[in-house]
N, C-alpha and C positions, 0 to 999 in steps of 0.2 A: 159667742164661743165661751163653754165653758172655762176659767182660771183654775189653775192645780189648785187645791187644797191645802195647806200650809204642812199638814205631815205628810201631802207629798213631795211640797217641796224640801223638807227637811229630810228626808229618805234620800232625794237627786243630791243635796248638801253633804252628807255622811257619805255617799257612796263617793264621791270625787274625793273627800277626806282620806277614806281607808285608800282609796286609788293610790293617792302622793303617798300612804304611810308605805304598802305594798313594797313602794318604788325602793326601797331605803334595805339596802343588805344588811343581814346582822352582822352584828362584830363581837366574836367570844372573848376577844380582851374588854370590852367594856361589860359584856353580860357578866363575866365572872371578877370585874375590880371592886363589885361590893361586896363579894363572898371573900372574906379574907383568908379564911381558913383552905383557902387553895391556892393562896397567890402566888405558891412554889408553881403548883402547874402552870398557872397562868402567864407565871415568868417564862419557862421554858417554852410556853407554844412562842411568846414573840423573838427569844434568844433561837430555836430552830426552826423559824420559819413559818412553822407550822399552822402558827393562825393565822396568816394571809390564804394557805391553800383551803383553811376551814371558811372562812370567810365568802370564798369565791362558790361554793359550793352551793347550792337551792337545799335539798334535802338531805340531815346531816342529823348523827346523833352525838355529843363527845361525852365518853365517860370518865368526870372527873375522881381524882384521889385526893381527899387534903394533905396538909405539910407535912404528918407525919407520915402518907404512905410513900412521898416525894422524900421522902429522907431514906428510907429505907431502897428507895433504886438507888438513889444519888452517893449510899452507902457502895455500890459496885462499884465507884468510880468508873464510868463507862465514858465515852468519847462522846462528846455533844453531836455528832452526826448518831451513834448508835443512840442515842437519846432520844432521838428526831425517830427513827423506826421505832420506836418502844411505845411511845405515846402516838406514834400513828396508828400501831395496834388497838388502842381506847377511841379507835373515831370508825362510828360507821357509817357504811354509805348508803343509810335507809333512817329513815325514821321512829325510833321506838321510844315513846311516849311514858308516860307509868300507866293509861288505862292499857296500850297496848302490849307491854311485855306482862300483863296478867290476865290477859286472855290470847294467848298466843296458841295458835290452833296445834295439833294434837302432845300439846306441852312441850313444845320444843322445835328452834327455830336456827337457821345459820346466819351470820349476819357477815357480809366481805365489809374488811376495812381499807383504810385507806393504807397499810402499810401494804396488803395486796397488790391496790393499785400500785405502788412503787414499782411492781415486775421482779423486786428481791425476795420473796417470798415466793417458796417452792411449795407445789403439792398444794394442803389443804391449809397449810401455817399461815395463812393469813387471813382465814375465817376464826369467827366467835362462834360458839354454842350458845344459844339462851333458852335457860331451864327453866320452867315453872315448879317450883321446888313445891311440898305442904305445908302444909301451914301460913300460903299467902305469899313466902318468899319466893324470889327469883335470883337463880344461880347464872354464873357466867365461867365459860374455861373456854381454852384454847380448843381449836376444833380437832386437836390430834392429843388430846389431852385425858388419860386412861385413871381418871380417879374423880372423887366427888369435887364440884366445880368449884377454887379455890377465893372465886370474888363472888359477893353477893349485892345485890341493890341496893343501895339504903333509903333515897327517898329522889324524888324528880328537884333540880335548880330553877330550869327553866324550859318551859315549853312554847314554842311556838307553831303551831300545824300548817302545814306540814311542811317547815322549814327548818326550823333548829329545833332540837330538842338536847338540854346537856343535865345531865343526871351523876348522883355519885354512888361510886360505887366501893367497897367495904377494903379493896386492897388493888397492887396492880396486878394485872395479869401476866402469869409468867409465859415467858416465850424464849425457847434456843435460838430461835433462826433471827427474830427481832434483836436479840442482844447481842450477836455475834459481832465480833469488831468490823466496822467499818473503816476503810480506807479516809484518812484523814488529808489537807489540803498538802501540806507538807510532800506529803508522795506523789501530787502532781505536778509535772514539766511541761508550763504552758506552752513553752515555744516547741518542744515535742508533739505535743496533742495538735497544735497546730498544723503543723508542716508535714505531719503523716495524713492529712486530710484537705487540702486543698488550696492550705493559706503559708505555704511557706516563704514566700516573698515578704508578707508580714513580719513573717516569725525573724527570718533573719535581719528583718530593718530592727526591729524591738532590740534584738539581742546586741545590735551596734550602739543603742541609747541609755540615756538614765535611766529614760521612763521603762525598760523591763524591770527594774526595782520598785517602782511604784506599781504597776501591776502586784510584782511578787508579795509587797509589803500587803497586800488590800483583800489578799487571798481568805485568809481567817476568818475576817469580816463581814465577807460578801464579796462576790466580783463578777460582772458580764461584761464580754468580751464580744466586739462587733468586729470581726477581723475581714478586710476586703480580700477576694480571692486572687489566685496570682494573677489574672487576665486584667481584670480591672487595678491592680496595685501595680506589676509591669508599666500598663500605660500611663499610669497616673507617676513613674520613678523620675522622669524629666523635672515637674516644677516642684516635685518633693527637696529635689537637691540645691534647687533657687533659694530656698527658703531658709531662715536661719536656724541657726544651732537651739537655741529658745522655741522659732516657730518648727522646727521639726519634730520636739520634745511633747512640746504643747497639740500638732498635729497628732500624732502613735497614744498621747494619754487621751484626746479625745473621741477613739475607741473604745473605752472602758467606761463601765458607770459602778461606782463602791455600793455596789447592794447585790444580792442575787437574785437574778427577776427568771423564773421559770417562763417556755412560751406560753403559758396559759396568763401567769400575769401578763406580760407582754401585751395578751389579745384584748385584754379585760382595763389596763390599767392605762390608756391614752392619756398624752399630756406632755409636760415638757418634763423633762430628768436632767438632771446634771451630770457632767463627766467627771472625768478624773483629772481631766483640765480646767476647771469649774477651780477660779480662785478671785474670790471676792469681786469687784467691779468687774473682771473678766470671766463674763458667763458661761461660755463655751458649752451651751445647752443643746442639747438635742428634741427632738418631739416625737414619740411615738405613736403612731396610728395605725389601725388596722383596718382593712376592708376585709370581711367572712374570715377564708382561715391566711390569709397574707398578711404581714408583718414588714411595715416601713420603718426606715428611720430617716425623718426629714431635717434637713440645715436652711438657712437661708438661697444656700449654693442646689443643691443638690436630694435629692428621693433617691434612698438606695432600698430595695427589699431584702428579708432574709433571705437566704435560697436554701441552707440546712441548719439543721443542727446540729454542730460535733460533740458538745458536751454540755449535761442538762441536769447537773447534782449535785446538791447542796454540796457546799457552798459556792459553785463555780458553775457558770452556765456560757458557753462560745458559743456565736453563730457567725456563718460563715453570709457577706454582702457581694452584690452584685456590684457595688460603684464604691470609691474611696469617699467618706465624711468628710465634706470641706466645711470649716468654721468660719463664718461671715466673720469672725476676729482676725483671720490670715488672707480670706480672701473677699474680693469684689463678687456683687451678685450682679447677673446680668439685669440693664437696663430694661422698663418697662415699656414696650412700643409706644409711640408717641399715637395717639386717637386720628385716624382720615380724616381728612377735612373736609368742612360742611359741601354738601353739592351746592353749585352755583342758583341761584335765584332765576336766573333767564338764561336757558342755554345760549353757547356762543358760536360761531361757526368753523367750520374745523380748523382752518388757516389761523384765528382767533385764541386756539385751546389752550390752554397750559399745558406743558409736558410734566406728566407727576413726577418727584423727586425722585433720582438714583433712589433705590437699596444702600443700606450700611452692609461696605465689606465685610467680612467674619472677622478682618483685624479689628474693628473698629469694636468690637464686641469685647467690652473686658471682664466677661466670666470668667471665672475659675483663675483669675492671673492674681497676684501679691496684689494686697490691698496696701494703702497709703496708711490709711488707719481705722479704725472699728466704724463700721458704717452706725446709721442714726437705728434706736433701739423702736424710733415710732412704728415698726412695722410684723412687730413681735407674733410669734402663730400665736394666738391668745383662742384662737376661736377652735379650737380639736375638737371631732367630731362627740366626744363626751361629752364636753361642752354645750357644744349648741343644743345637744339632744334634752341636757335636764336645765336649760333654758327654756325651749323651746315646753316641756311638758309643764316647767312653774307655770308660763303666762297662758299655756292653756288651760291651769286648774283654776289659777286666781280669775280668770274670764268667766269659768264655770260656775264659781263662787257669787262671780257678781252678778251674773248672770239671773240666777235660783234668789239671789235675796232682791232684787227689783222685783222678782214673779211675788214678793209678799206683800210688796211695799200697797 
């Protein structure tokens, strides 16, 4: 049998290489932290958000401004949510290159962006124009935009085909409908938005506690809300009231996580989150996982799924659970079945047999009852399915690795 050839195996080598590199999402806060001359933008994508939704995305173009065109928005004094549509405007949802916006077929192209996708943008306002201007230039205007195009290209940052491409461009693009004020956290009533949608059993526990202040205070910053619906929050009112003044505080903030996770984060971003009951040695972590398009949120105790969405915009995101979040810190998680016992070596005869043990009563079960005190942490979900997955593909590359370099040896 013939043995590969050593540049073939160094081809099998490189391709498993670019494989693992493939694997590896970009991230435009790090692509744009050695270009300093944008670091206003670059600030902003992570102050609204915006770079997690660019991040998630495969093919993506973002047109940056330096500090001095970021001064000159930042001069409107506008609302960091309407800041967040404005620069969603500069992101499109296609790929344009520098060879490709100078061969754009009959000189002119529309590009939807992601302020589009938002669904706030009416009509044609959240399309770009891309001009091939003469003389080598290429213009950019609003696609409802009635005069010569007011941004121009100035040269490509960074390209990767056809995945990211981020480019700058000569000013920002104006836009009425992107700059209009948006509704800021302050004009939202969580326990309102709640209890007009299916969770007011919640709504009204929250509003008898501290912890609606802590939600309210966490608003500005970020905040997701995992509210259980009345059906399951009714049945679960009985051991809620057992429970002390502390663990029912500590229960209602173990609904919220201080960040705002869109459902697409959600789907994308598995693992364990902290709550708003998350204070030092007392973990009060949750774990999210997703199977296709379902959305868990697992405890020790308990797997509850989303079932809706009430509200999904920055900076505030609610979904409404099928089951109440128990915290393995307030309560016991049920016992693991004890393993059947080995079959006998020589059967016996029936008069002979043991009678297999009773069943444990359902009393004997102490799920979901008050815990004594914080069960042992050895038993952590450490393994999410993200997890094992870019496990599982390291120790298939490095196999593949060692694999191709014994085919030299």
């Amino acid at each position: 049998m013939q043995l590969p050839t050593s540049a073939t195996v160094a081809a099998a080598v490189l391709s498993v290489v670019l494989l693992i590199c493939a694997t590896e999402a970009h991230n435009i806060t790090n692509i744009l932290a050695s270009h300093t001359q944008f670091s206003t933008f670059n600030r902003y994508l992570t102050t609204t958000h915006l770079a997690a939704e660019i991040n998630r995305r495969q093919t993506i173009t973002v047109c940056v401004v330096d500090n001095a065109g970021m001064s000159d928005l930042l001069s409107k004094h506008l609302s960091i949510y309407t800041i967040k549509n404005v620069l969603s405007f500069h992101v499109f949802l296609d790929y344009f290159d520098a060879k490709k916006l100078h061969q754009i077929t009959n000189g002119t192209a529309l590009a939807a962006t992601m302020f589009q996708a938002t669904g706030s943008a009416t009509g044609s306002s959240g399309f770009v124009n891309i001009t091939d201007l003469k003389g080598g230039k290429v213009g950019l205007s609003p696609a409802d935009y009635n005069a010569p195009p007011p941004a121009k290209f100035v040269k490509s940052i960074v390209e990767i085909p056809y995945n990211i491409s981020v480019i700058q461009i000569s000013t920002i693009l104006p836009s009425d409908e992107a700059e209009a004020p948006t509704p800021g956290p302050s004009q939202m009533n969580l326990t309102s938005l709640m209890s007009a949608q299916g969770c007011k059993v919640f709504a009204d526990t929250l509003l008898a506690s501290p912890a609606e202040k802590t939600f309210e205070d966490n608003i500005d910053g970020g905040l997701t809300i995992f509210c259980p619906g009345d059906d399951a929050m009714k049945k679960f009112l009985p051991k809620f009231k057992n429970l002390t003044a502390e663990g029912k505080q500590s229960l209602l903030e173990y609904h919220g996580i201080p960040i705002y996770q869109s459902i697409s984060n959600l789907k994308s971003n598995n693992g364990d989150m902290n709550t708003l009951a998350t204070d030092g040695a007392k973990k009060y972590a949750v774990v999210i996982q997703n199977d296709g398009e379902d959305v868990t949120i697992k405890t020790k105790i308990v797997t509850a799924k989303i079932t809706a969405t009430l509200v999904d915009k920055l900076p505030l995101a609610i979904y409404s659970l099928d089951k109440v979040l128990l915290p393995k810190e307030l309560f016991k998680a049920a016992p693991t079945p004890a393993p059947a016992p080995a079959p006998e070596a020589h059967a016996e005869s029936p008069k002979h047999s043991k009678s297999p043990p009773a069943p444990a009563s359902p009393a004997d079960s102490p799920a979901d009852s008050p815990a004594d005190g914080p069960n042992s942490d050895a038993d952590d979900l450490t393994d999410s399915g993200a997890v094992k997955y870019n496990a599982g593909a390291s120790l298939a590359a490095v196999f593949s690795l060692w694999f191709a370099f014994n085919l030299l040896m």
